[in-house]
N, C-alpha and C positions, 0 to 999 in steps of 0.2 A: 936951729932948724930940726934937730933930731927929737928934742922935745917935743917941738910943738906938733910934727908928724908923729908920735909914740899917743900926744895926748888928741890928735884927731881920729888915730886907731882905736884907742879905748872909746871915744863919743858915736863913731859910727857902729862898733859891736854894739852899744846899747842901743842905739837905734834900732841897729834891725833884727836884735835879738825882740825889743820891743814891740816892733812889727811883726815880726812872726807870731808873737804872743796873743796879736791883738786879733791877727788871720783865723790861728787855730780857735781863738774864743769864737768867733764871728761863724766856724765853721761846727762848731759845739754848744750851740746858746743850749741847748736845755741840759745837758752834761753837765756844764763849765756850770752852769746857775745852781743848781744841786752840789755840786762841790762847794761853791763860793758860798752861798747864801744859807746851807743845811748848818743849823745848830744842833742838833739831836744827836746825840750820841749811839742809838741804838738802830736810827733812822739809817744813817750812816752804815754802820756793821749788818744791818739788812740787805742793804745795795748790792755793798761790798760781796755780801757770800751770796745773793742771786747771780750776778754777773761775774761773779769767781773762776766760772768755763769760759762762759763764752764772748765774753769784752774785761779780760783778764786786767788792762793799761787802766779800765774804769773804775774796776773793783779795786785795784789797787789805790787811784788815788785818793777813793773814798775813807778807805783802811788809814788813809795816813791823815787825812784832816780828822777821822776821829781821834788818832796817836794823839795828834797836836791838841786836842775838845780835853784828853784824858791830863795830857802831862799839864795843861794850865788849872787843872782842878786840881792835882796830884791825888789824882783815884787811882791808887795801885790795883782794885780789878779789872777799873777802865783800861787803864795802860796793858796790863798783860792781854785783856781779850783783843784790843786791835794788834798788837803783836802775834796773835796766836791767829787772830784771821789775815794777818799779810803775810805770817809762816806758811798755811794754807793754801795763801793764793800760790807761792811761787811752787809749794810742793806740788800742787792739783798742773802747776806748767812743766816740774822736770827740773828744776832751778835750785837743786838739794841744795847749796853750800848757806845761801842766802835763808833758805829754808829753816835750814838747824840754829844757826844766827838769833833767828827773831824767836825759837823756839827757845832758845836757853837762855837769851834774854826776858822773855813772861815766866821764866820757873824761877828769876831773881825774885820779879815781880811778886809768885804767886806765896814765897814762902816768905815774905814779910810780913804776911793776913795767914801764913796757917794753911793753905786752899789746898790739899795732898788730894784731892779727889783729883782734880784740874792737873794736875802736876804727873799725877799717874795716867792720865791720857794724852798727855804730852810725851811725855818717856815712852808708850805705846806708839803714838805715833811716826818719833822717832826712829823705834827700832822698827819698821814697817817702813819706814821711806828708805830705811839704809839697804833692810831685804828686798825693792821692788829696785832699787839702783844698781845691786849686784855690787855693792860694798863690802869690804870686809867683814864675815858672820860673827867675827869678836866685838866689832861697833855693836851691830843689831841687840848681840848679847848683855852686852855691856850695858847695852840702853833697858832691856827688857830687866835686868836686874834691880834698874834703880826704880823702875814701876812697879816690882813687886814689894821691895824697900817700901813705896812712899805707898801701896795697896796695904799692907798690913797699917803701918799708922793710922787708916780711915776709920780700921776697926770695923770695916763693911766686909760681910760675907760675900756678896753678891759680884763684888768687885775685885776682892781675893780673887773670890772663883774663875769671873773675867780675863781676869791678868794672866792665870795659871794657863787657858783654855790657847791665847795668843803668845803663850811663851812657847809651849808646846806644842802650837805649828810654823811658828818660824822655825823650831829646831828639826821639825818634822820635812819641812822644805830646804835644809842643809843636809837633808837624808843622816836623821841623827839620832834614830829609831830606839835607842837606849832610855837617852834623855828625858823623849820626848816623852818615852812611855812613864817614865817618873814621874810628868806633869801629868798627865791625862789619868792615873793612877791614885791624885793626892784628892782632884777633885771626886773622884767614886766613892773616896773618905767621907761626902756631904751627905747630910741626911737628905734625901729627898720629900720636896716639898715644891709649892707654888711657883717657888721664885728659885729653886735649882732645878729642878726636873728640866728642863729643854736643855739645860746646859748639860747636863751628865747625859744628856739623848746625846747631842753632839759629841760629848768625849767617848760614849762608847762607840761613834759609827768611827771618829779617827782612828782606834785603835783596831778597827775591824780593816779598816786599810790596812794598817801595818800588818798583820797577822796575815792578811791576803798577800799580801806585799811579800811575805815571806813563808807563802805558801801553805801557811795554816787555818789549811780554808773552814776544817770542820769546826774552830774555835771563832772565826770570821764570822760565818752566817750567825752561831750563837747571839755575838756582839751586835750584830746585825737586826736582829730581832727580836734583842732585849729594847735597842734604841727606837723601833717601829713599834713597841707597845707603851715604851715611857711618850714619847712622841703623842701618837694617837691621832698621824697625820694634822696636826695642828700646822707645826713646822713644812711647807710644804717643798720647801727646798733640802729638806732636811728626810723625809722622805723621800724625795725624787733619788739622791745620793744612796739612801739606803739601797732601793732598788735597783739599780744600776750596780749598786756594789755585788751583790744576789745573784743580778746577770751574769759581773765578772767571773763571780764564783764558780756559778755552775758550766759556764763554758769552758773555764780553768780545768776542768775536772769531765768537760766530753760530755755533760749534762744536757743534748740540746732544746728538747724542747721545755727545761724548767728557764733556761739562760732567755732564750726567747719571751716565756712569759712575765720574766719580771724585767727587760729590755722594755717590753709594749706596755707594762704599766708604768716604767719611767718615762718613756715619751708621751703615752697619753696625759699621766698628771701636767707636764711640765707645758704640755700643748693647749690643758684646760688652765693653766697659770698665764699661758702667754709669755712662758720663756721659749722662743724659739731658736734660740741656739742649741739650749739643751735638747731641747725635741728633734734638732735636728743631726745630734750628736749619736744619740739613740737609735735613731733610726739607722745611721751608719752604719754602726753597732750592732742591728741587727741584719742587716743587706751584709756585710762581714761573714757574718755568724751561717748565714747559709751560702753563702760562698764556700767557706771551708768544711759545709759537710755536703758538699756537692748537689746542692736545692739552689739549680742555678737558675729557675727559670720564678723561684719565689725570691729569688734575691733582686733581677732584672724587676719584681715588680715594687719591691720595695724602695730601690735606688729610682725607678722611674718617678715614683710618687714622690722622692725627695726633690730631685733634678727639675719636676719641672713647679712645685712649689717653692723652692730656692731662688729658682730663676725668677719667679714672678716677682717676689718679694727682694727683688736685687743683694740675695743673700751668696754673693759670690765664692768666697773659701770653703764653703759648705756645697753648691754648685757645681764648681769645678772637681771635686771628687767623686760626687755623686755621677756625673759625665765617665769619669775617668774610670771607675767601678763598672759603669754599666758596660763601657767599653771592651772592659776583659772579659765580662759575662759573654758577650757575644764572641767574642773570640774564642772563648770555650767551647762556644757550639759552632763555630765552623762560620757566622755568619761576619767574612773578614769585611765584606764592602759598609754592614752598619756598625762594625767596629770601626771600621775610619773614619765615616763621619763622626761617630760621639768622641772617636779622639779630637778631631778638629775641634768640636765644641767644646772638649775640654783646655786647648789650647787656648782658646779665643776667651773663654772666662779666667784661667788662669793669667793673662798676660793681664786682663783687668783688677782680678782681685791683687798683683805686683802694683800696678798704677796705683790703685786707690791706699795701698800704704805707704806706696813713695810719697803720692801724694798729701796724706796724712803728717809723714815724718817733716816733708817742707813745710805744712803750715803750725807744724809743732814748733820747729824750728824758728821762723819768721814770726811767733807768737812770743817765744821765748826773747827773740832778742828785743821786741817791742817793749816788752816788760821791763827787763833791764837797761833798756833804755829810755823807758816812763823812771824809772826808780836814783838812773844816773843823773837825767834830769830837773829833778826835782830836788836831789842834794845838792846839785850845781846852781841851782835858780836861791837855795836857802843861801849859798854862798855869796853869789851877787846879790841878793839884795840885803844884806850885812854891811854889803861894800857901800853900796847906795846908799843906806842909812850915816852911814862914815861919812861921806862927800855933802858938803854944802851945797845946798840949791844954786847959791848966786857964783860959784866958779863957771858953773854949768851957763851960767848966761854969758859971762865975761870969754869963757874963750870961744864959747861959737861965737862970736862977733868978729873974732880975730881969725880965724881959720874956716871961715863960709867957702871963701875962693879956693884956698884948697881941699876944700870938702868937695867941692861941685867937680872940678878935676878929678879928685881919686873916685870919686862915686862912678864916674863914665870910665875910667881905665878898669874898674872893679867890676865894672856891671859887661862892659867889653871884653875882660879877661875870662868873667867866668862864664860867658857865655857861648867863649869858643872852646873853653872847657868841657863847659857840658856835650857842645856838637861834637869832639873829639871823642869824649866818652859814651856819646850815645851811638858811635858808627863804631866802636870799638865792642860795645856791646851787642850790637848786630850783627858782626862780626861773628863772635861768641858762640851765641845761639845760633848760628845758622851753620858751624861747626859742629856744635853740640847735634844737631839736629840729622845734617849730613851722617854722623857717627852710629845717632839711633838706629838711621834709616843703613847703614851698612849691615849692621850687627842683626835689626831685625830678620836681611837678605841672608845672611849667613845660616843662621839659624834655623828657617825656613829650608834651606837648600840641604841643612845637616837632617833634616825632619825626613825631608822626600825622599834623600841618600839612607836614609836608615828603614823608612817605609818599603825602600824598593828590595833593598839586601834581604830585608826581611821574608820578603816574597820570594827569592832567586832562593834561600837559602832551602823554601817550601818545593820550590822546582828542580832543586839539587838533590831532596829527599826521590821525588818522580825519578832521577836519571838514573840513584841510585837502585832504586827498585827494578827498572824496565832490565837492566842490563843482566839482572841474572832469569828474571821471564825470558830472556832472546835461548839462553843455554837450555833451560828447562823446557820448550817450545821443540829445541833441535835434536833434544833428548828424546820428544816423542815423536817426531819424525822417523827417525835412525830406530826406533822400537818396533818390535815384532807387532804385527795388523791385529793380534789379540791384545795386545796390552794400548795401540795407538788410543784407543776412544773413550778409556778409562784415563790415561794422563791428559789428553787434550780437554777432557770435563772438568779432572780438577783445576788446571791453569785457566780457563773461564770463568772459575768459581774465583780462585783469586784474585783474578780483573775485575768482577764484578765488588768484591769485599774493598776493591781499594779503588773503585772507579772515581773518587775523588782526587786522587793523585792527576788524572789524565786531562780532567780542564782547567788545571791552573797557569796555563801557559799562555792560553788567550786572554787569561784573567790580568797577569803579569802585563802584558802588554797595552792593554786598555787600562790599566794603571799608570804607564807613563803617558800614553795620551792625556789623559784625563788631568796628569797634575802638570804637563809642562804642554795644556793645548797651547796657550799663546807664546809660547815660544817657539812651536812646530808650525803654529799658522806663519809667522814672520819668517823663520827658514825657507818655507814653501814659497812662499810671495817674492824671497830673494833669488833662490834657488831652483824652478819650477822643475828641472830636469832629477833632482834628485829620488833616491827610491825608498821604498817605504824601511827598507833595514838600515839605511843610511841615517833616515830621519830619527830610526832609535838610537842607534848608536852617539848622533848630535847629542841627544838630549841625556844620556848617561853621562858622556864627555862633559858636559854642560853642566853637573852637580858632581866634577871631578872625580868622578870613580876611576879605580885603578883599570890595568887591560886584563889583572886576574878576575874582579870582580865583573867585570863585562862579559870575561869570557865564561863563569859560575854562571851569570843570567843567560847568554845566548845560548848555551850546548854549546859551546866550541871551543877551540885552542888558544892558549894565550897568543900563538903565532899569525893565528887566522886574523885577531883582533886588528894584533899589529897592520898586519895587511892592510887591513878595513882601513884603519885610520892612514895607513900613507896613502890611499888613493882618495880618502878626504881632503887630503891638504893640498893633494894633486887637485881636484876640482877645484876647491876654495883658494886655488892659486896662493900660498901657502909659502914663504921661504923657512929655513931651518931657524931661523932666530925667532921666527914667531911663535907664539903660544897659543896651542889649540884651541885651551879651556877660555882664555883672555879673548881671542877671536869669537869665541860661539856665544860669549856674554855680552858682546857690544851687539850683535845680532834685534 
């Protein structure tokens, strides 16, 4: 009995592994038929690295029927090139281990034909996936060595030079400035010519970083401006860098308006290229740059022009600062109510630009595991059907004859088992997310309330400046009272003069107040609507209680005593009928 159950398991897996097979073709006819049906080898490796990003399970499967097109020919450069484009695909998804795998399996490939060109952009590539992984900097090195190894064997200058340029900024990104400058130094050794002149532009602007980097500015710009006349603006990314570097310089050094001028010709170049990160980096850059020599109202116009060109172009991490800048600008000048709004907006694009790399990282994630799950797949499916090939056609007829009845039995306990499975795991995952959810939506309330509690302090602390002021005006007022009638009307000018010099101090107190209105109205309308007999100092005191401030910080905002507070609030609890076990802040939140 246990047999012929063991050998009904094994015939319905095929089944409906069969089925599934037949579904997914059914639901991939022009995919499946390009995989199935392509003989082209090179057809194939086109697919492959088109849909490399963006249908990663496709590119891949393509990559492997070319493997299979190559290994039946035993084309040792066929074989390493589909290996070196499925190394790619899973690099280009995050997938290093499998990565390096198929990478050191095409350098077996490539050194049986000789191919050291190939072999040395493979070792490049390498140490460039282990440095973007935050691997070990001995791997990345280790890898960058055997490509300068297998560069020298080509006996190519240009590729020498290549290798030198890439060794020297991965050590340069291990902040390894010694090094790096070793490499950036060997290629300056090249005669310049057609085919090194961009390269030695690029080694000379590295090294004008580093010299920057360590303060050596007047050697910096030199570097700088040897690399902007080898160049000749050809390189246009290559001058944008310089410029910007120029900037660094001369702001490093209090220079402001040369830092300026060479800021606006890095973002204009990089704006007429249609790099808009960069342009939008620069301009930063330069909204920065008069911030800190106090050109505050040329900065508001700099950041404005960034903010809301950002914004159009849903270019939010760039957006949300730009907001976030403009914000302090105004707060510099006193204008606190359009400082809160632009922080608002900076909040509001800030939690977006968080989503959108969450949600980035998930589909990174759910990408990655497809892959590896097209890849697990596919060496699972070479296994069974090995096994297939083993097993005779006619067993296949003789025991489904013998075990129909109980095929048709286990099929309904299997298809009934797993389908109170799935109910069970789909109310289980509803579950889940609606946990998950409840969580956001607490943490989002938290954070909001820590926002308003921090917006209000902020303000009490500006009213706490007023209280501290007024109180030595009260002394110096009673001091020209109590003064001889010759001296009253000369002290009582100047104490006018100084109410008028600080007459900003004296309205921040209505300002303070129409600030809690304004950020907890709907919670003051439904207190009212509950409460109708309550008073207008009670209603503020709810809504401080209500974003749990202490009775010292209540008592810093109202002018009064920590004691007074107290008070306050026991005749709250007295109204809101109130026993000692309750909790204030818990009461005024169900509200």
């Amino acid at each position: 009995m246990r047999k012929i159950l063991f050998i009904f398991i094994a015939l319905f897996s095929f089944l409906e592994i069969y089925g599934q097979g037949k579904e997914k073709t059914n639901n991939n006819n022009d995919i499946n038929r390009i995989i199935l049906h392509e003989n082209r080898f090179d057809k194939l490796i086109d697919l492959a690295e088109s849909y490399m990003k963006t249908n990663p399970e496709f590119a891949f499967s393509c990559a492997y029927k070319a493997e299979e097109i190559a290994n039946q020919t035993n084309d040792k450069k066929k074989q390493a090139c589909s290996k070196i484009t499925i190394g790619d695909i899973f690099n280009k998804n995050n997938i290093y281990s499998l990565s390096v795998g198929y990478y050191e399996n095409a350098v077996n490939d490539l050194l049986s034909i000789k191919d050291y060109v190939t072999i040395n952009e493979i070792y490049i590539k390498i140490a460039e996936l282990y440095r973007n992984n935050y691997i070990d900097s001995r791997w990345s090195n280790e890898a960058m060595e055997n490509a300068l190894h297998y560069a020298q064997m080509t006996n190519n200058q240009n590729i020498i030079i290549k290798t030198n340029i890439e060794y020297a900024e991965i050590l340069l990104s291990q902040k390894n400035h010694k090094d790096a400058l070793k490499y950036y130094n060997k290629i300056l050794k090249y005669d310049i010519n057609d085919n090194t002149i961009n390269k030695i532009a690029k080694a000379l602007t590295s090294i004008a970083n580093i010299k920057a980097a360590e303060k050596n500015y007047q050697e910096a710009l030199i570097l700088a401006d040897s690399s902007l006349k080898l160049s000749k603006n050809k390189d246009k990314i290559l001058t944008i860098n310089n410029y910007g570097l120029k900037g660094h310089v001369f702001d490093s050094i209090m220079m402001f308006d040369s830092a300026k001028n060479y800021y606006n010709k890095a973002a204009a170049l990089a704006f007429e290229t249609e790099n808009f990160d960069l342009c939008s980096e620069y301009m930063h850059k330069i909204g920065l740059l008069n911030i800190n020599h106090n050109k505050i109202n040329e900065a508001i116009t700099v950041f404005k022009i960034l903010s809301d060109s950002t914004e159009k172009f849903k270019m939010y991490d760039y957006c949300n600062n730009a907001f976030y800048q403009l914000s302090k600008c105004h707060a510099i000048l006193g204008n606190y109510n359009e400082a809160y709004r632009l922080l608002n907006k900076y909040d509001i694009y800030n939690t977006i630009a968080n989503n959108q790399r969450q949600e980035k990282k998930i589909k990174d994630i759910n990408t990655n595991y497809l892959l590896a799950l097209n890849f697990n797949e596919i060496k699972t499916k070479e296994i069974e059907s090995e096994n297939i090939k083993k097993n005779k056609q006619n067993m296949i007829i003789l025991t489904l004859g013998a075990i129909i009845f109980l095929t048709s039995i286990m099929v309904i306990l299997i298809l009934f088992t797993k389908n109170k499975y799935l109910q069970h795991k789909s109310m289980e995952t509803s579950y889940e997310q609606q946990l998950k959810i409840d969580k956001m939506e607490n943490e989002l309330m938290e954070i909001q309330l820590k926002s308003n509690k921090e917006s209000l302090i902020n303000l009490a602390l500006h009213f706490k400046s007023y209280i501290e002021y007024i109180n030595p005006l009260k002394a110096k007022l009673k001091e020209a009272i109590d003064a001889p009638e010759n001296e009253q009307k000369v002290k009582l000018k100047n104490i006018y003069m100084e109410m008028q010099n600080n007459n900003g101090l004296f309205n921040n107190t209505e300002n303070l107040y129409k600030q809690i209105n304004d950020i907890y109205k709907d919670f003051i309308d439904r207190l009212e609507q509950k409460y109708p007999t309550i008073t207008k100092s009670e209603k503020r005191l709810c809504a401080m209680l209500y974003i749990n401030m202490s009775s010292k910080e209540i008592a810093v905002i109202s002018n009064t005593t920590i004691r007074s507070v107290e008070t306050s609030r026991y005749r709250l609890r007295k109204k809101f009928n109130l026993s000692r076990d309750e909790d204030m802040v818990n009461f005024l939140r169900t509200i």
